[in-house]
N, C-alpha and C positions, 0 to 999 in steps of 0.2 A: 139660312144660317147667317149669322154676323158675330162680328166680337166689337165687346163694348172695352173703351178704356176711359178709364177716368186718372189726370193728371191733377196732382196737389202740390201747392208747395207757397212760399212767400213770395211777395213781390220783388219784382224784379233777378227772379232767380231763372229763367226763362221758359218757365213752363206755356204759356202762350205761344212760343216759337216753336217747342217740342210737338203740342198741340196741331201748330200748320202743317211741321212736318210729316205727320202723322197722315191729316187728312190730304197732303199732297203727293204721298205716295200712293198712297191707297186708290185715290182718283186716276191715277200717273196709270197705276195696272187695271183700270178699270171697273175698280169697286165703286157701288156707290157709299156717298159719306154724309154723315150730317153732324156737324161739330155744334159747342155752344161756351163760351168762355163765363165763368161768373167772378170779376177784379175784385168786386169791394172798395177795400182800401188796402190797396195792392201797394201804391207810393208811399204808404206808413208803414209797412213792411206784414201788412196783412194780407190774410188765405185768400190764395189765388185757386180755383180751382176749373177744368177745363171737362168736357163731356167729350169724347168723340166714336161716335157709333157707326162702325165699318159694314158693310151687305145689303144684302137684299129685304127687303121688307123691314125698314128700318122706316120708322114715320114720325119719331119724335130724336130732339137733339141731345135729351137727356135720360140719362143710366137711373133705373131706379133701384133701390135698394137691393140689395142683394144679388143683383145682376152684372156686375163688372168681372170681367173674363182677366181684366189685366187691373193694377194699382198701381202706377208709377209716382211713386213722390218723394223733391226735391228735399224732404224734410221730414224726419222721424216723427216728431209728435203730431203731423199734419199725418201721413198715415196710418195712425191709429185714431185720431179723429174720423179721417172717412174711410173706416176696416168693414161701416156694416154697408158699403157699395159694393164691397167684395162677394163675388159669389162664393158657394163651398166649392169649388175645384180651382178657383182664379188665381190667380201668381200677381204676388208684389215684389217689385222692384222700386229701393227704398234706398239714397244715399243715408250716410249713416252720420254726416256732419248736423249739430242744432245750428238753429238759425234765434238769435235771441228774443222772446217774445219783445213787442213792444212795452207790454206791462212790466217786464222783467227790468228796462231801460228806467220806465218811471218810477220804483220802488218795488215793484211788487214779484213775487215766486219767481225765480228762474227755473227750470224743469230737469229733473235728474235723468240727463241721456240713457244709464244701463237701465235704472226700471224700463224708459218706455221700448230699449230694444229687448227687455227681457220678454215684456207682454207681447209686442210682436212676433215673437220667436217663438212664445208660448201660445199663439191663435192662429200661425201660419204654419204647417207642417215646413220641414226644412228644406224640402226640392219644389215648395212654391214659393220659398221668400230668397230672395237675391238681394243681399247687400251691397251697395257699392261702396270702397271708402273713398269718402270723397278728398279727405288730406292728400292720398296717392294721387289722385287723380292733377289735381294740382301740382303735386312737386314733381309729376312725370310728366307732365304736359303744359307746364310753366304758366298754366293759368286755370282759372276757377269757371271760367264763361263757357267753358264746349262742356260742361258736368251734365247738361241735357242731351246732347250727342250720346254721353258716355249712356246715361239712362236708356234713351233711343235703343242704342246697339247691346244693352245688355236685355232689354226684353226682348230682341229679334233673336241673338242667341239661346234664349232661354223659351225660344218656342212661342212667345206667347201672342206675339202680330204676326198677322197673314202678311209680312212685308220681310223681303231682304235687304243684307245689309246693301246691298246694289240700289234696289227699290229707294232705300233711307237715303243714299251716297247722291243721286240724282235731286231729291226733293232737296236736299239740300244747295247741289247744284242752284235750280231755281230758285229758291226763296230765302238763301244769303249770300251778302254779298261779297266779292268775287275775293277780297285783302284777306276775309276770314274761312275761303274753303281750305288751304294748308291745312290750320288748327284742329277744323271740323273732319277733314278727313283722317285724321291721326287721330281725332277722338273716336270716332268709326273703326278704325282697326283695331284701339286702345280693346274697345270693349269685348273683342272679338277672343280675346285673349283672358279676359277674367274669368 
């Protein structure tokens, strides 16, 4: 048995950390893990997206279609880009803030946020899609950087990682540093609560 997650979102929003943390807990309880990051042009504010495949008999780094047990993404229209990772039983966990394409910067379409959470809404039955809003999550926790925490802890609540918030609360112990676990463990409770 294993569960697959695939993390999406723009650069620089911290889906690579979300990512470590993921496969550092998992390892922490003795799962095996095999994670796979794909950047791009992550520093232009392009699709960031991360593979990490939790269990046993696990022998490649990446989720193939229709196989993702979990969807976590930093960013609405990045989740319905990668919707057909999702398996039919799999749960997304999707802040609900756009992040503005770069084409949108140089002239071109900005994207109408309610169509793409409408279609979301309308491909993801309602007790597998978890919105976060991400505005709250900022003006209660006076910043925008622990929003991957928040994500973290809303698929742990929401059942869909073999990991507890404890499990989560440790990895991040390890793998950041020590001026940001205050934030992050308040984003860890935060989530516990939505």
């Amino acid at each position: 048995m294993s569960t697959n997650v695939v993390i999406v979102g723009v650069g620089g929003q911290g889906t690579v950390l979300a990512s470590k943390l993921i496969s550092d807990a998992a390892m922490a309880a003795g799962l095996p893990v095999k994670a796979a990051e794909t950047i791009g042009m992550a520093q232009r504010g392009g699709s960031v997206m991360s593979h990490v495949r939790i269990g046993e008999g696990v022998h490649s780094p990446l989720v193939g279609d229709g196989r993702a047990d979990l969807l976590i993404s930093f960013e609405p229209a990045e989740a319905v880009r990668r919707l057909s990772f999702l398996s039919p039983a799999g749960v997304v966990v999707v802040a609900n803030r756009p992040v503005v394409p770069v084409s949108a910067m140089t002239g071109g379409p900005a994207y109408d946020l309610s169509a793409v959470m409408d279609f979301l809404r309308g491909s993801v039955s309602a007790e597998r899609l978890h919105v976060v809003d991400a505005e709250a999550v900022e003006r209660d926790l006076g910043s925008a950087k622990c929003l991957n925490v928040v994500l973290l802890g809303a698929a742990v609540r929401a059942g869909a990682l073999e990991l507890s918030k404890d499990d989560v609360a440790s990895a991040i112990r390890r793998r950041v540093p020590m001026r940001f676990w205050g934030l992050n463990m308040r984003a860890l409770a935060y989530a516990a609560n939505l």
